[in-house]
N, C-alpha and C positions, 0 to 999 in steps of 0.2 A: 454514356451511362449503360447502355446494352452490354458494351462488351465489357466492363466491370463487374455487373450484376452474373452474366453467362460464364465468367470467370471465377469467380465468389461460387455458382452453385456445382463447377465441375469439381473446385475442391472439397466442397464439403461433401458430392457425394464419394469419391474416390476414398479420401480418409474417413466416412464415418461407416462407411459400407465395410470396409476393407479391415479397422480395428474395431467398430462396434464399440476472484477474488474474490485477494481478489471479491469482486462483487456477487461472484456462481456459489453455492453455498457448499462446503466440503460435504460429500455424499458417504454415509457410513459404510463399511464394506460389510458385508454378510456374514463374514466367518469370524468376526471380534469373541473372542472366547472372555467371559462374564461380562456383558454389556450392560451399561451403567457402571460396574465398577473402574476399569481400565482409563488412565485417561489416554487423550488423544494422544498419538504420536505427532511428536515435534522435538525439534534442538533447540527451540526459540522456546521454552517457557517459564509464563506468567506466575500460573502456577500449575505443578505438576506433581501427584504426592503418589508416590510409588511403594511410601511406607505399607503396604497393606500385602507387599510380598516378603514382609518380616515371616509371617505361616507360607510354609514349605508347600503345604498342603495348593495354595493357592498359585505356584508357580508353575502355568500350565503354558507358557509361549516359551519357545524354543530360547528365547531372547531374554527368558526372564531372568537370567543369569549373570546378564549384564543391568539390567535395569535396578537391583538391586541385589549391591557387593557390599556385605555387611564386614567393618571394621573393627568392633569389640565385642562381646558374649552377648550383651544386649541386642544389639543388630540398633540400635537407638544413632549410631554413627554409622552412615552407608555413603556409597558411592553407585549415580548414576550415569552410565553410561549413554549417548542417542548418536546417529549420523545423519544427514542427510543429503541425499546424491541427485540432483535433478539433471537429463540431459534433454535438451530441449534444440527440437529441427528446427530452425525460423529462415524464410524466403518471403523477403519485403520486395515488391516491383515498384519501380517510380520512387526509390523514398525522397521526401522532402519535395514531391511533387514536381520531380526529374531533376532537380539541382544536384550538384555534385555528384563523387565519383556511384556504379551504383552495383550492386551483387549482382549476377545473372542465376546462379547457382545456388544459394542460399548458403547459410552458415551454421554451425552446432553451438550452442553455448551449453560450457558444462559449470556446475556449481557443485563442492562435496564441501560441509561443514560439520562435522565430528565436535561434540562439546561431553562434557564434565560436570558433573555438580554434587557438590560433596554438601550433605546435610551432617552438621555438627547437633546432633541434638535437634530439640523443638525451635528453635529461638538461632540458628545460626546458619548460613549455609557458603558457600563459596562456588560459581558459575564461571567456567569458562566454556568461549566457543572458538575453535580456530576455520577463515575461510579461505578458499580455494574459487576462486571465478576466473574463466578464460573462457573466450570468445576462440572459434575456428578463424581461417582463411576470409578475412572481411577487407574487400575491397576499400568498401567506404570507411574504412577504420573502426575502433570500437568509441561508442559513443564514452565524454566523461563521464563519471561519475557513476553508472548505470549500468555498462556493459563488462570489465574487468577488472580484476584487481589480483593480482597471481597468487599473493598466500600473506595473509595476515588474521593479527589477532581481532577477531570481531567482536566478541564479548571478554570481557573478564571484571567481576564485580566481587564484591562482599556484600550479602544483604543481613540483616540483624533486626529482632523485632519482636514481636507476640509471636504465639502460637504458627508458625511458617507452613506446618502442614493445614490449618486451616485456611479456606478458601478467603477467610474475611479476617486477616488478625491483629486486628487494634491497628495500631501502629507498626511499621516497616520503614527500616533507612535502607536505600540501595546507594554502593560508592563506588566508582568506578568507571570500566568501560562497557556500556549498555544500551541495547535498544529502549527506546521514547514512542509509544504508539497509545495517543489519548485520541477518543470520539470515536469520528468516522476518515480520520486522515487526512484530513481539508489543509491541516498544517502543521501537526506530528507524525510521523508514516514511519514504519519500519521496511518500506518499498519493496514490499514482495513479489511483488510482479514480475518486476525487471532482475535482471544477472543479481545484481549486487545491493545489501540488502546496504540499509543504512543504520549508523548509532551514532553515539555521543559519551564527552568523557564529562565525567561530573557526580553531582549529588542529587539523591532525590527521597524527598522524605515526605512519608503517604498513610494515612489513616482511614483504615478499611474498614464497615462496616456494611451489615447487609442493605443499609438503606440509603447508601451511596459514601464515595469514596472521595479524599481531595489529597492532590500531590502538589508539594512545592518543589519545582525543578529549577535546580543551577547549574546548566551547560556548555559545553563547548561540541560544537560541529563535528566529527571525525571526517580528514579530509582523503576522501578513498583517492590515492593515487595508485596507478595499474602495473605497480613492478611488487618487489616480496620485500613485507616487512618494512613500508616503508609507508604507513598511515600515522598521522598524527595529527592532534587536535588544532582547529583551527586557529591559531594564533590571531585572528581579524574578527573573530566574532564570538560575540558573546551571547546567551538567550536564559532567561531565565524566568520565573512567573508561576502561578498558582492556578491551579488545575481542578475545578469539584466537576467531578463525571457519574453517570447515574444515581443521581440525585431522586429517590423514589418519593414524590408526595401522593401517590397511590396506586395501586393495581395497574392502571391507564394511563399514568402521565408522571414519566420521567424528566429530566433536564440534567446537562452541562453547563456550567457559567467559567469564564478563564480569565483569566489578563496574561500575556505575554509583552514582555518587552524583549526586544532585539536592538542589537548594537555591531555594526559591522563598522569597520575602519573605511573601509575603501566598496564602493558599488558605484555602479555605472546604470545609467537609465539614459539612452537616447545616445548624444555626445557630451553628455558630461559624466565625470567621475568625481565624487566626495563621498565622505563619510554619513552612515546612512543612520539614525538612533530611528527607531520604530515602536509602538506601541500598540498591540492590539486587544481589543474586549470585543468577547463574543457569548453566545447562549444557543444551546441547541434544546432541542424539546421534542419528544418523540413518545411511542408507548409500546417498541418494542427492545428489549434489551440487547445490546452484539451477541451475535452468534447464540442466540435460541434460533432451537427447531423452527422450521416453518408450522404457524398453525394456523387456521381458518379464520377469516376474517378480516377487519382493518385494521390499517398502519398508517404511521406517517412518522415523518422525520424533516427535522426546519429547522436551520441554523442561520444566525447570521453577526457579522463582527464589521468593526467600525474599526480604523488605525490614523493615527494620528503623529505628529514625532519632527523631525526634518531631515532633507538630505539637501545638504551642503548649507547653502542661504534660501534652501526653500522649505516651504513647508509641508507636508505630506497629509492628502486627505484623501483616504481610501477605504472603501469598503466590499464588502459580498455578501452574498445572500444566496439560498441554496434550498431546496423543501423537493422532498420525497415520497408521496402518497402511495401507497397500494390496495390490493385486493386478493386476498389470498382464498380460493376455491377448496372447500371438503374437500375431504377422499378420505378412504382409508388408507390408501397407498401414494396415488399420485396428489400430488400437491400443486398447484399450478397458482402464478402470483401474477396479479396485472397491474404495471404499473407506471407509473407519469414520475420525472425527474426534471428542473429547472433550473439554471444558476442564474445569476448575474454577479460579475466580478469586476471593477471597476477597472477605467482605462484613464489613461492622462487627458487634458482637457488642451492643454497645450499653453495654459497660460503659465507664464514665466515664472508666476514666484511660487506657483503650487505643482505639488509632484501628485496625480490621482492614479496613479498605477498601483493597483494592488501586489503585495508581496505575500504571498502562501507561506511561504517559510521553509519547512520542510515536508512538503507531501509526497505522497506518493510517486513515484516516475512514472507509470502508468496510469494517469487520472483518470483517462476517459477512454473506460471501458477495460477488462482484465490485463490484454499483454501490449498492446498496442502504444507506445508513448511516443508521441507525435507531438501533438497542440496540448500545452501548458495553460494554466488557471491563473490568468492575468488578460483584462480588455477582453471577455468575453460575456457575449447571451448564449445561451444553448436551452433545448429543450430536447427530451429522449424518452418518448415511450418506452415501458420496457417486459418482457413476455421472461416470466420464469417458471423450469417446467422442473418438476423429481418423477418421475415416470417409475424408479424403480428405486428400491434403497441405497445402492449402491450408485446412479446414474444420476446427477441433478447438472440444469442445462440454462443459460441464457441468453437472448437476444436482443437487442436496442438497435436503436435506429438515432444518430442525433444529428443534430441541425445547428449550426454554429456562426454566428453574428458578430461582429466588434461591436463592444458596448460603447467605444469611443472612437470617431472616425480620424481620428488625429494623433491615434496612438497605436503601434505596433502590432501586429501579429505574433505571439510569444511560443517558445516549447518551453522543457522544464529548467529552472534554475533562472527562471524570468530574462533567458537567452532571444536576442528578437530572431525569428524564422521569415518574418518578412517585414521591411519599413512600412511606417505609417503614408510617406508621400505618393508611393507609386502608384495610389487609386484611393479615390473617396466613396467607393464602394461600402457597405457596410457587411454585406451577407458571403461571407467564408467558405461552406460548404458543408458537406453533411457527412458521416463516418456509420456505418453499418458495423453492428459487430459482434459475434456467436462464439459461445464455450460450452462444450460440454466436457464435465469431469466425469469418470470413471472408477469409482473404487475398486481394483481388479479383484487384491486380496486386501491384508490388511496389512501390511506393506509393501505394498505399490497401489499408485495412484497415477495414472492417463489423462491427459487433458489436450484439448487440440481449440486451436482458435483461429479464428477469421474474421479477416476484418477487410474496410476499404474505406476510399477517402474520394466522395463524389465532389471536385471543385465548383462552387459559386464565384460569383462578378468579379468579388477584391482578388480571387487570385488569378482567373483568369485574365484581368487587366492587368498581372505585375507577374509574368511569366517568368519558368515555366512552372506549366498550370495540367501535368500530365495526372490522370486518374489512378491512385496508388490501391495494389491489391499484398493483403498482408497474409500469411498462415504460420500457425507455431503449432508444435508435436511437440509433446512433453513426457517424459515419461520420470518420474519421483522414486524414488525407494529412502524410506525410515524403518529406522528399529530403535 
């Protein structure tokens, strides 16, 4: 444990001395020219209205040239340009807690995706994104699904509806190929974390209003495989289900409610394989909105879903539970948030005709904690203090600590894609181990963005009895540019 933690603090001071999600909140960069009006810079958007550089007058960033390419006299048809280029140092030690082959060196992952978005009018638009992800010189290969995928189409949709340039417009059909990120990602994630983001091909039709929103989604998987041009929708699985997200019954207390049903052909749980149909309801409840500012005071966030369904001749009972309380400190400048996080994720029980392993679905590849994706959200307790700091406008920073239990001693040790990382027999141990882990973001200017993280993975009983059981030190450098 010394010599993990004396490891952990030589890197952070070398990189933070040296250059000075994710869960860290994106830090605004100082030099935004008209703040409040500009939205953020992203390739990935929700909504983005650029329409407000129709006046000439108002095209003061270098870039505003591209950001709005007016089509006919009106400027009412334009074209938006964005790219985004992350190249990110990552040197994992011990991964998989010394199993398999292992980096000495570390590796680069580069990410460049360039998209498109053509506004036809109020009421029409057309989004493409094309990606680019590779992985350097990695001994241990690159991970599925998360780490490469050499050049493919990641978005391309047609969306149709009310008002588009407003933030809230009635009604919206999206069709197509598209990022799916409802709540807090527990089981729709557009996986920003990790290399390679994730989407879906399908239909989704969603009725905006300011006092909350409800989607009905019918999709299919896209299956990132790591060569060019060769992504396509998962023929084995289908997902589909009704979505009401920030649901406002007032100033204080918001809510999600969902049903998801899922239908894969073929899964594997243990040593058996059949066809998986799954069903989930859930409710989350909270009182602060995604991605508002931090401001003074309390918080909290509690979700929890029940699934139900069969795989093969058994029947599936599983469930999660999850609540996030905080405490956010005045300031005029610095912002500081204290806060406690807790799961429980259900584990199989081991009896024959019931399957209790929870299935996420599609979450994020980095659950626990910004870059780090290790241990998967399946047969787990955890609990993680967590310390979040904004010390400057453009600097906001966080720390956790967690501590990680099998909620069932008869069932696996999981990473993402409910892949097992360790069997359930080789210890009836219950207590896993604990994972330390620090980000701080950087807004240099207002396109580029710095981020650097660390982590590690202190082993407990179950893995130390079902070796090896070597203490894993993580760091990632990041450096982003958008326009």
């Amino acid at each position: 444990m010394t010599r993990i933690v004396a490891s952990l603090v030589v890197l952070w001071v070398s990189v933070f001395v040296g250059v000075v999600k994710a869960q860290t909140p994106d830090p605004s960069p100082s030099d935004v020219p008209q703040p409040g009006v500009r939205p953020p810079l992203s390739p990935f958007p929700r909504f983005q209205d650029w329409s407000f550089l129709r006046d000439p007058s108002l095209r003061v960033d270098p870039f505003d040239r591209l950001k709005f390419i007016p089509l006919n006299h009106s400027g009412t048809t334009y074209l938006t340009l964005s790219v985004e280029n992350r190249t990110e140092f990552q040197y994992l030690k011990d991964n998989a807690w010394g199993a398999g082959p292992q980096d000495l060196t570390g590796y680069v992952f580069e990410r460049l995706m360039p998209s498109a978005d053509l506004h036809a009018g109020d009421h029409a638009r057309i989004f493409v994104t094309l990606a680019f992800d590779d992985v350097g010189d990695k001994k241990a290969g690159p991970r599925p699904v998360i780490d490469k995928d050499v050049a493919d189409g990641h978005e391309g949709f047609v969306e149709f509806g009310g008002n588009l340039h407003d933030r809230h417009p009635g009604w919206d059909v999206i069709v197509g190929r598209q990022e799916v990120s409802l709540g807090t990602g527990r089981l729709l994630d557009d996986n920003e974390g990790v290399n390679v983001r994730s989407a879906f091909d399908g239909v989704r039709i969603g009725y905006d209003r300011p006092k909350g929103r409800i989607d009905l989604i019918a999709v299919k998987p896209v299956e990132t495989n790591p060569g060019a041009w060769d992504d396509i929708p998962d023929p084995a699985i289908t997902l589909w289900g009704v979505y009401a997200s920030n649901v406002r019954w007032n100033s204080q207390f918001m809510s999600d409610v969902y049903f998801l049903d899922y239908d894969a052909k073929s899964a594997t749980y243990g040593n058996q394989s059949a066809r998986e149909q799954r069903r989930t309801v859930g409710a989350r409840y909270f009182n602060r909105p995604p991605n508002e500012p931090p401001t003074a005071g309390f918080d909290y966030n509690v979700e929890a879903g029940f699934q139900w369904g069969s795989f093969g001749n058994r029947s599936i009972r599983a469930w999660g539970v999850g609540a996030n309380i905080g405490w956010t400190v005045p300031g005029p400048v610095w912002h500081a948030r204290f806060g406690f996080e807790a799961d429980a994720l259900s584990g199989d029980n081991g009896r024959p005709a019931t399957l209790g392993t929870l299935n996420a679905l599609f979450p994020r590849g980095a659950y626990f904690g910004p870059k780090f994706a290790l241990i998967g959200p399946a047969n787990l307790l955890d609990v993680q203090p967590q310390f979040v700091f904004h010390p400057l406008q453009n600097v906001t920073g966080t720390f956790e600590w967690i501590w990680f239990w099998r909620e069932s001693t008869k069932d696996a040790l999981y990473t993402f894609g409910n892949v097992p990382l360790r069997p359930a027999n080789l210890s009836d141990a219950r207590y896993v181990g604990s994972q330390p882990n620090l980000e701080i973001r950087w807004a240099i200017r207002e396109h580029f963005l710095a981020a650097v993280n660390l982590a590690g993975f202190l082993t407990g009983t179950f893995l130390q009895q079902s070796p090896p059981s070597k203490e894993i030190v993580f760091f990632n450098l990041g450096l982003t540019y958008r326009f």
